[in-house]
C-alpha positions in Angstrom: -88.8 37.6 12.5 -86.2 38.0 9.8 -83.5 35.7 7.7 -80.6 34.7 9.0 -76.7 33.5 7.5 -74.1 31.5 9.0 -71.1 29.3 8.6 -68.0 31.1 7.9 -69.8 34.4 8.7 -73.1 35.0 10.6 -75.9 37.9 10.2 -79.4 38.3 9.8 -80.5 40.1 6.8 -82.0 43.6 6.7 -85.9 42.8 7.1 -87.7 44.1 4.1 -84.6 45.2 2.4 -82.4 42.5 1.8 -83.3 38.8 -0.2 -81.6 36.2 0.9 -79.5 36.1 -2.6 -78.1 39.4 -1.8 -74.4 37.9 -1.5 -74.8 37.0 -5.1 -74.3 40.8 -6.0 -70.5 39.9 -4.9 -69.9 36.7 -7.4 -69.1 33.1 -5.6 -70.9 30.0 -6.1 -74.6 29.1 -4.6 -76.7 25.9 -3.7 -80.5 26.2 -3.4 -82.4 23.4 -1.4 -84.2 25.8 0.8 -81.2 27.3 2.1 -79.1 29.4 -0.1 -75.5 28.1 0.2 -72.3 30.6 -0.8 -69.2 29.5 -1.1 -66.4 31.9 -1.8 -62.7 31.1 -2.6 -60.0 34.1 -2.6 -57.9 33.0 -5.7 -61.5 32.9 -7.6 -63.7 35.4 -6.1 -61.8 38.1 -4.2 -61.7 41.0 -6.9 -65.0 40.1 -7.6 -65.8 41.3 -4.1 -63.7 43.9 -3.7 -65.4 45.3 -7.0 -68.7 44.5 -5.6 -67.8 46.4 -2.4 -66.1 49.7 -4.1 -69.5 49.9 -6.1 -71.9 49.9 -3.0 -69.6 52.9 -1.5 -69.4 54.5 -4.9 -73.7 54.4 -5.2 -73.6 55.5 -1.4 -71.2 58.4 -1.9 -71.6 60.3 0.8 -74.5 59.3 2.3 -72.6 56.2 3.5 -70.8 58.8 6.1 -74.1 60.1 6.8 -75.8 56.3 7.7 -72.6 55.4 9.6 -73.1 58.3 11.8 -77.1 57.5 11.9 -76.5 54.2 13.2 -73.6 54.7 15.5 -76.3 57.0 17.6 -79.3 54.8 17.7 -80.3 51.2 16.6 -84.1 52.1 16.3 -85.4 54.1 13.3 -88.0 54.3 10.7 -87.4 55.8 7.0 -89.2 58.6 8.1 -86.6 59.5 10.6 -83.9 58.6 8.3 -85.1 60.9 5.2 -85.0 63.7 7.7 -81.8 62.8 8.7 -80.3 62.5 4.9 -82.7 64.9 3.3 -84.0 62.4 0.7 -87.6 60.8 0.4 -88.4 57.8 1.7 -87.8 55.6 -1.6 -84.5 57.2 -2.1 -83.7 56.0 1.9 -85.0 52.4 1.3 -82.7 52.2 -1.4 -79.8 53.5 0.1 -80.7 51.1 3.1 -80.8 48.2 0.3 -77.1 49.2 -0.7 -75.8 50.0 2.9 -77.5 46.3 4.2 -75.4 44.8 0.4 -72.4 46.7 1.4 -71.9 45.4 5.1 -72.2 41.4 3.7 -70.4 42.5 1.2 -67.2 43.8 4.0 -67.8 40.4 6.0 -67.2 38.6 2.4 -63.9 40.8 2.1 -62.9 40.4 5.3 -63.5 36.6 5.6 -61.3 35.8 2.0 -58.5 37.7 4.0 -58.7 36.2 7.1 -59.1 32.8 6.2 -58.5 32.4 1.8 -62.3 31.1 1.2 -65.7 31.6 2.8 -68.5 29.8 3.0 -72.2 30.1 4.6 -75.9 29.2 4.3 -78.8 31.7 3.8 -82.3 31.1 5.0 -84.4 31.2 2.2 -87.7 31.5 4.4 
């Protein structure tokens, strides 16, 4: 079971990891009747995100290399695997899962406000 977005982009949010306000970390404007609703405009919001964005690589550092490569190789794993696989413990690799989950909306954000000048899309809340 987990929480999903859509509208101008679509995902599901990182189970455990991820509230469904996470795209506030980036700026835009939200709505909150039981769905969060985002609304992002380029002339407005875009350094905002781009800022938001540059900061999730810069608290990855190089462990974002590290998770890329992780995940290209398998789509099942546990934090135990992944602290092996990073060399941390397992609350450094929840939080670097927390920043790596913020830092892929985060790119969908981005890329939307290119492709298309605004971006809009509703979170499930529940």
């Amino acid at each position: 079971m987990g929480r999903y977005y859509s509208g101008d982009i679509k995902g599901k949010f990182w189970f455990g990891l991820q509230d469904s306000n996470d795209a506030s970390y980036f700026g835009g404007q939200h709505f909150d009747p039981g769905f969060v609703q985002y609304v992002f405009d380029k002339e407005r919001d875009y350094e905002t995100v781009c800022e938001g964005v540059e900061s999730c690589k810069k608290e990855l550092g190089h462990y974002k290399e590290k998770l890329d490569e992780f995940f290209e190789e398998t789509n099942l794993y546990n934090d135990s695997m992944l602290a092996t696989k990073l060399q941390v413990n397992e609350k450094t690799v929840r939080e670097l899962l927390t920043l790596y989950a913020r830092l892929e909306l985060g790119e969908k954000i981005k890329q939307c406000l290119e492709r298309q000048g605004s971006c809009s899309f509703q979170a499930e809340t529940e």
